[in-house]
DSSP file (Angstrom, degrees, kcal/mol; ACC not computed):
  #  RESIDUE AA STRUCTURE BP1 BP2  ACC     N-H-->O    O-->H-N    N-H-->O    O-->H-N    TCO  KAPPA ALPHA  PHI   PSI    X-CA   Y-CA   Z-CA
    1    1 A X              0   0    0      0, 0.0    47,-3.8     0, 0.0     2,-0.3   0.000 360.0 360.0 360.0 156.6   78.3   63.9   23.9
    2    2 A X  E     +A   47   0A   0     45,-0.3    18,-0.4     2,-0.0     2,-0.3  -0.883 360.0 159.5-122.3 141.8   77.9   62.7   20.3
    3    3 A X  E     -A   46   0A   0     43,-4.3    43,-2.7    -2,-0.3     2,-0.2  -0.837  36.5-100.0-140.3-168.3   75.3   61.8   17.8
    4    4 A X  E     -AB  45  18A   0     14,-1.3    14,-2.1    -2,-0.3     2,-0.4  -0.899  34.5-113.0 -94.3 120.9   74.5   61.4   14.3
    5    5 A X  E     + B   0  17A   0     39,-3.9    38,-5.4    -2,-0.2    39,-0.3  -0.626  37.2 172.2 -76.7 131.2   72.7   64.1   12.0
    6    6 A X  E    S+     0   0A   0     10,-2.4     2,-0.2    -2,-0.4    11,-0.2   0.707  72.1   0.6 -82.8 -55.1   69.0   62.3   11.0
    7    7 A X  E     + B   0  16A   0      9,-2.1     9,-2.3    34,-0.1     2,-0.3  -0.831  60.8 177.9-157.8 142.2   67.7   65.3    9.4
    8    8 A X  E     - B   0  15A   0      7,-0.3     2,-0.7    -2,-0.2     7,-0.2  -0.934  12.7-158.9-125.8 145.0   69.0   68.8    8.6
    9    9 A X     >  -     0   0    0      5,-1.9     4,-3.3    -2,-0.3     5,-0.4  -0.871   6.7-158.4-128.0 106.1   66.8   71.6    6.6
   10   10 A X  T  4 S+     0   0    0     -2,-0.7    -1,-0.1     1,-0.2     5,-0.1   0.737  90.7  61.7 -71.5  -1.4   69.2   74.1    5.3
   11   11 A X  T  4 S+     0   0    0      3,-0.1    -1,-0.2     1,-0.1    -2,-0.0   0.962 120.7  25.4 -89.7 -41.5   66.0   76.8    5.0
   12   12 A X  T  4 S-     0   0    0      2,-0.2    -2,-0.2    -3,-0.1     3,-0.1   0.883  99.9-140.3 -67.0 -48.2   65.5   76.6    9.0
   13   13 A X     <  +     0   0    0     -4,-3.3     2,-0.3     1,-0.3    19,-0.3   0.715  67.1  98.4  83.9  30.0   69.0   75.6    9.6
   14   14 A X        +     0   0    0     -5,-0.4    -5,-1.9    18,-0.1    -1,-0.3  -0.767  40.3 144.3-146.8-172.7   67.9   73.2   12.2
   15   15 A X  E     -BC   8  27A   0     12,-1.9    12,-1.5    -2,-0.3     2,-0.4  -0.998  40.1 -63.8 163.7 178.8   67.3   69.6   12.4
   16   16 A X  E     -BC   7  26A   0     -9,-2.3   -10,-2.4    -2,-0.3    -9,-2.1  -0.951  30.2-163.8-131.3 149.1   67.4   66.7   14.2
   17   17 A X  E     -BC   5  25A   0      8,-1.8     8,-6.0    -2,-0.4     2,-0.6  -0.665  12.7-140.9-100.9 145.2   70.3   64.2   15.9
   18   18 A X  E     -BC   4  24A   0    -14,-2.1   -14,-1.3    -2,-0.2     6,-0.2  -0.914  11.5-137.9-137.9 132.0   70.4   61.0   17.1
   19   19 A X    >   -     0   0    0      4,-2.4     3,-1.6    -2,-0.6   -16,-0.1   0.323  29.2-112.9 -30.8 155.4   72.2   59.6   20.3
   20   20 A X  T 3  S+     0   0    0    -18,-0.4    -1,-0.1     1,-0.2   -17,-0.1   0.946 123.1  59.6 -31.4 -58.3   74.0   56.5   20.2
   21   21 A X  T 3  S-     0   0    0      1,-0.1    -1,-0.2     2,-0.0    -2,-0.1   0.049 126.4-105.7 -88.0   9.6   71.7   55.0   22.4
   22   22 A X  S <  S+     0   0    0     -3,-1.6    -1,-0.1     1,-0.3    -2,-0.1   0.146  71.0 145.1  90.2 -19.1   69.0   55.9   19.4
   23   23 A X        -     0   0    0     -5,-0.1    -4,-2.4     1,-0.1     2,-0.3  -0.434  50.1-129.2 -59.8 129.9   67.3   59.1   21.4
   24   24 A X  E     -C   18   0A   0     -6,-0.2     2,-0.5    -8,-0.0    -6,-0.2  -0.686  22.0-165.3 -69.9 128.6   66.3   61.8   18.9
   25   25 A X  E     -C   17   0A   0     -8,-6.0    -8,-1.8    -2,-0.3     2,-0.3  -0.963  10.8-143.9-121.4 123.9   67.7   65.2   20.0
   26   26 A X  E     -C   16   0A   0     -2,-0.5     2,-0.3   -10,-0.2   -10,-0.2  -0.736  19.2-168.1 -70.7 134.1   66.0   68.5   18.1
   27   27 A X  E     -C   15   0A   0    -12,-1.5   -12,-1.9    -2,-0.3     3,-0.1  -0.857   6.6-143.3-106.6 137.1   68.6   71.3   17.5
   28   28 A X     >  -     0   0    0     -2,-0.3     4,-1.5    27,-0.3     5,-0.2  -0.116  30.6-100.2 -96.2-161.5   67.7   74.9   16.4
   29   29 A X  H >> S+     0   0    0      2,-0.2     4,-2.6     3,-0.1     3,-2.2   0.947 126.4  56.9 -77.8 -61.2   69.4   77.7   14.0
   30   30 A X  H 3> S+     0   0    0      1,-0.3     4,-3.9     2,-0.2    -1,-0.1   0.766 110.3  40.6 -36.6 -53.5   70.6   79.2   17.3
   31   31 A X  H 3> S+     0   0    0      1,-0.2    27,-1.6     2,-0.2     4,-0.9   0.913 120.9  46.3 -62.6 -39.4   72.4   75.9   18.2
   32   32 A X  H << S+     0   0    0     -3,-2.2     5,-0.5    -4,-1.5     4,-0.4   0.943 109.4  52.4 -59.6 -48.2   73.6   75.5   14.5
   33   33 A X  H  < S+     0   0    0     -4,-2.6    -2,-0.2     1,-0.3    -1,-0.2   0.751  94.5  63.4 -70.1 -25.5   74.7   78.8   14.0
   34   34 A X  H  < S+     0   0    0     -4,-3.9    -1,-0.3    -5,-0.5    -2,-0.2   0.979  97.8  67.7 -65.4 -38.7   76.9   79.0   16.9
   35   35 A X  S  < S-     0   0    0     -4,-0.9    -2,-0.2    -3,-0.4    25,-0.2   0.787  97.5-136.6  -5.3 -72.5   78.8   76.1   14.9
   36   36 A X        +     0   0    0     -4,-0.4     2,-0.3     1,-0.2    -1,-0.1   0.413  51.5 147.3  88.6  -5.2   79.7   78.2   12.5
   37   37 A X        -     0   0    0     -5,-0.5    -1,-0.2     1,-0.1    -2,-0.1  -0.926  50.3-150.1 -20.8  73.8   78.9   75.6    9.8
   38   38 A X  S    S-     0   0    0     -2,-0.3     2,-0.3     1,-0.2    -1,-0.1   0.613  78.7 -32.4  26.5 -69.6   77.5   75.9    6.2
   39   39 A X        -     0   0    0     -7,-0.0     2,-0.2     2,-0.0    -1,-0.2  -0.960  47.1-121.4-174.2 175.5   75.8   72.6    6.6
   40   40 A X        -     0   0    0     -2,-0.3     2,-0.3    -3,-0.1   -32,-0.1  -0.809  19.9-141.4-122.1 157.7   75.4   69.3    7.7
   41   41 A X    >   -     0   0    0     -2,-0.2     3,-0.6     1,-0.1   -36,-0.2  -0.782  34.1 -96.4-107.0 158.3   74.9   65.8    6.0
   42   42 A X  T 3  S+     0   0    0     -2,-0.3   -36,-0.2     1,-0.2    -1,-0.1  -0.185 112.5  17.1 -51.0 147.4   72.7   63.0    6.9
   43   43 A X  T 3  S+     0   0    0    -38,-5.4    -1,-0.2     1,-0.2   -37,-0.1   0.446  88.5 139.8  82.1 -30.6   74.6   60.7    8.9
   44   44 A X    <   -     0   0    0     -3,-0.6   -39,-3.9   -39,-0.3     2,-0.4  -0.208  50.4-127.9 -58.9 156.9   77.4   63.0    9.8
   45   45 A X  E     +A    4   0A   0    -41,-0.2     2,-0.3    -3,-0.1   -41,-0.3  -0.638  35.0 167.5-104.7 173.9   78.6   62.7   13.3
   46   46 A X  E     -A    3   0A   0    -43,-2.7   -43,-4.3    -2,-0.4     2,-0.3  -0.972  33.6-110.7-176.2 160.6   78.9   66.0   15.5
   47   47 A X  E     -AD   2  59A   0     12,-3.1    12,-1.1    -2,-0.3     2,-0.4  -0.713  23.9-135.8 -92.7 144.2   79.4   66.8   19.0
   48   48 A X  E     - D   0  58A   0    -47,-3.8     2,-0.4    -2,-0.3    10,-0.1  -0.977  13.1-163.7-134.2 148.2   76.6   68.4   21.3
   49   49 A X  E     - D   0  57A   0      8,-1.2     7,-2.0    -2,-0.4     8,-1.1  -0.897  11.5-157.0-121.8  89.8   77.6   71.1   23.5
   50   50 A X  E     - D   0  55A   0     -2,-0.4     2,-0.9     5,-0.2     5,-0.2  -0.606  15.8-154.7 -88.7 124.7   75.0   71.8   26.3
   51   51 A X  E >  S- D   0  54A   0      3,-2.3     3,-0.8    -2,-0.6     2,-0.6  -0.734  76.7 -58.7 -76.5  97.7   74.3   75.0   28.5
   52   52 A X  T 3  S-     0   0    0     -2,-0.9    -2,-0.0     1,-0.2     0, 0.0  -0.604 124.9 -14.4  65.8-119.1   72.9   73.7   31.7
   53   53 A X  T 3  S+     0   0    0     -2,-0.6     2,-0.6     2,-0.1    -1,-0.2   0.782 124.1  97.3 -95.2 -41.7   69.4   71.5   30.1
   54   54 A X  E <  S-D   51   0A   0     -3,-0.8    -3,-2.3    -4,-0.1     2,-0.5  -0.402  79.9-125.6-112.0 165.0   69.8   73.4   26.8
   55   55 A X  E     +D   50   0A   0     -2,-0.6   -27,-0.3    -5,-0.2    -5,-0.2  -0.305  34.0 169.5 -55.9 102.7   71.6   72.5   23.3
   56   56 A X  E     +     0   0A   0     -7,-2.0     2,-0.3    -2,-0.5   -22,-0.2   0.909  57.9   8.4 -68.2 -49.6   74.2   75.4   22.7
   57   57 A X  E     -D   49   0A   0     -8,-1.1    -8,-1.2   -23,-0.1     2,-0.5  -0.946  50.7-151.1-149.9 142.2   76.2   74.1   19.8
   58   58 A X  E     +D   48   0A   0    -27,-1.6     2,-0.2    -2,-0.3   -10,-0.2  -0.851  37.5 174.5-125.2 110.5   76.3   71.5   17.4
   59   59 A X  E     -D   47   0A   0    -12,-1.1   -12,-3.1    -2,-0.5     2,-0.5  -0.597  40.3-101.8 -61.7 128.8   79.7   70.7   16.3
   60   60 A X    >   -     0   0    0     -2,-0.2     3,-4.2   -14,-0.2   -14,-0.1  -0.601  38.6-125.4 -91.7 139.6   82.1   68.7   14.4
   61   61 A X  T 3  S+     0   0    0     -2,-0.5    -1,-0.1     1,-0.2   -15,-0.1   0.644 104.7  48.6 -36.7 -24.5   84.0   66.2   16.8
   62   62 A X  T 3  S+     0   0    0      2,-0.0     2,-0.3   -15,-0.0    -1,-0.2   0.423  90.1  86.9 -98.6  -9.6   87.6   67.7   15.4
   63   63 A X    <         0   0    0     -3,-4.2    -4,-0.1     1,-0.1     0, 0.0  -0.730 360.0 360.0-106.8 171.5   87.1   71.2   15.7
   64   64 A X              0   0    0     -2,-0.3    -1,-0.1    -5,-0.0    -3,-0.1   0.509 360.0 360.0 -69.4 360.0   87.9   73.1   18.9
């Protein structure tokens, strides 16, 4: 699955994405930091990576 970043707060590390289909999804540091990311821009796309119900990882679409 895919979104868009809406807003990211580099002091939390967490932020929020939005779906195609316009649904806001909240992501945490946990979720960020498994990434393995620096940061994210508004607008950026990323992949989301679920365990079961919750958000594991937020990604960029090209890396593995």
């Amino acid at each position: 699955m895919q979104g868009t970043v809406a807003t990211f707060d580099p002091e939390t590390r967490s932020g929020t994405l939005l779906l195609d289909d316009g649904t806001p999804v909240a992501f945490d540091r946990a979720a960020f930091d498994a990434s393995g990311l620096r940061l994210l821009r508004l607008g950026q796309r990323v992949r989301l990576e679920y365990d079961g119900d919750r958000l594991r990882r937020v990604a960029i679409p090209t890396m593995p």
